[in-house]
C-alpha positions in Angstrom: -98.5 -50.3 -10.7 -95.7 -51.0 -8.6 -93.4 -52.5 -11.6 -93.8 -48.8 -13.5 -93.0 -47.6 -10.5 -90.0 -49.2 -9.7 -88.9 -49.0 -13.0 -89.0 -44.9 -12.5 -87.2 -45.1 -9.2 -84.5 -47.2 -11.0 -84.3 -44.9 -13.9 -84.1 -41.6 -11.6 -81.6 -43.2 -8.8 -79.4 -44.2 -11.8 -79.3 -41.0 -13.3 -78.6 -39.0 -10.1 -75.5 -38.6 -8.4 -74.5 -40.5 -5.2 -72.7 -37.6 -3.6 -69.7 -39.7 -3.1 -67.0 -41.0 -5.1 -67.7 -44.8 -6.1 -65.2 -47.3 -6.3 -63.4 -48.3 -9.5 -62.0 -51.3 -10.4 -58.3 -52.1 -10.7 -57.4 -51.1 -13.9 -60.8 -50.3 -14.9 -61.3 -46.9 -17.5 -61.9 -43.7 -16.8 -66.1 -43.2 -16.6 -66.7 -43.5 -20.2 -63.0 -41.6 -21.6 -62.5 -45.3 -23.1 -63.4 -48.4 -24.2 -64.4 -51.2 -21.7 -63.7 -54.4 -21.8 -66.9 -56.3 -22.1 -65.2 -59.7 -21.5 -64.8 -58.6 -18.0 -67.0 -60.4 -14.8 -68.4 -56.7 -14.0 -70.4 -57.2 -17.2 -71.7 -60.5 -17.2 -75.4 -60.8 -18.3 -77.6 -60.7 -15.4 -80.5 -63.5 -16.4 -79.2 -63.3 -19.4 -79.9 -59.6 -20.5 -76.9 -57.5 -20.7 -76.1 -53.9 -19.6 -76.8 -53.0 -23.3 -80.3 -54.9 -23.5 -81.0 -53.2 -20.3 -80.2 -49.7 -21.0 -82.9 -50.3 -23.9 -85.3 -52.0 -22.3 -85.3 -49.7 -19.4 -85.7 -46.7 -21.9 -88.4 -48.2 -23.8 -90.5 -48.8 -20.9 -90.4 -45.0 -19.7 -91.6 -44.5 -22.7 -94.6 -46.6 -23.3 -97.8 -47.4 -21.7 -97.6 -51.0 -21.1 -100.9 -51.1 -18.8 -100.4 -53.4 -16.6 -97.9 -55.8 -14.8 -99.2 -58.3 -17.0 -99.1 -56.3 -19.9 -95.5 -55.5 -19.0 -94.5 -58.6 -18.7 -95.5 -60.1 -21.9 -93.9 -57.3 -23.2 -90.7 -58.1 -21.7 -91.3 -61.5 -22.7 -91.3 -60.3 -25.9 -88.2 -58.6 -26.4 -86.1 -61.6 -24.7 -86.4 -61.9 -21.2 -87.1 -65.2 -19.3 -90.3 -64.4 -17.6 -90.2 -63.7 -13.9 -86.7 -63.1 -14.1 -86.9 -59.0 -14.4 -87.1 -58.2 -11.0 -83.3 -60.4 -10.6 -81.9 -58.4 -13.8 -83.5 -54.5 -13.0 -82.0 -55.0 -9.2 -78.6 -56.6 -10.3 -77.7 -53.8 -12.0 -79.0 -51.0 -10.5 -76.6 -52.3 -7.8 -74.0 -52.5 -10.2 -74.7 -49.0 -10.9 -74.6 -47.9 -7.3 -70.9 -49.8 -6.9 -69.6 -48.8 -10.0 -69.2 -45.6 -11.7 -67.8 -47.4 -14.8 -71.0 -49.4 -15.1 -73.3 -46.5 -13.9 -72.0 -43.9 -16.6 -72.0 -46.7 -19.9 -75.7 -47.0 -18.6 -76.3 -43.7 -18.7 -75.0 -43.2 -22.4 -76.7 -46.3 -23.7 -80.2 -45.2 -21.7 -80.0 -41.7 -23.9 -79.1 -43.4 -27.1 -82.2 -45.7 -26.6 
């Protein structure tokens, strides 16, 4: 139970506000006024799943009952992720998120289009 868990503390911690103004990067958009540049190192795949794939998967799972870790995992499996490798890409960038308002706000649109 502990994946589903973290999986809702990710989801809720990413949504709420950090009661403090996070840094940008030089040159870096306005959160969400404009287009990002995707070729940039702040968006590099983590394991290979990308803030997009993320923002999906991560809506998906609040979604469904996946039953157990197991069950989760093959699941996971299924839509493209390396096995054991989704603990590396949920904590990667959910501490994108938390450094990067940029990051943090794309998620959020690409979580509620999901």
């Amino acid at each position: 139970m502990g994946l589903f868990k973290d999986l809702k503390d990710t989801t809720d911690s990413a949504a709420r506000p950090t009661g403090t103004a996070s840094p940008k990067r030089p040159g870096a958009p306005g959160a969400g006024a404009q287009p990002v540049d995707l070729n940039d190192p702040l968006w590099a795949p983590i394991q290979g799943i990308t803030l997009d794939k993320y923002a999906q998967l991560t809506a998906a799972m609040a979604r469904q009952h996946l039953g157990t870790p197991d069950q989760a995992e093959a699941w996971l499996e299924s839509q493209g992720v390396s096995p054991g490798t989704w603990a590396d890409v949920n904590v990667g960038w959910v501490n994108r998120m938390a450094t990067n308002e940029v990051v943090r706000t794309r998620y959020g649109v690409l979580y509620a289009q999901s």
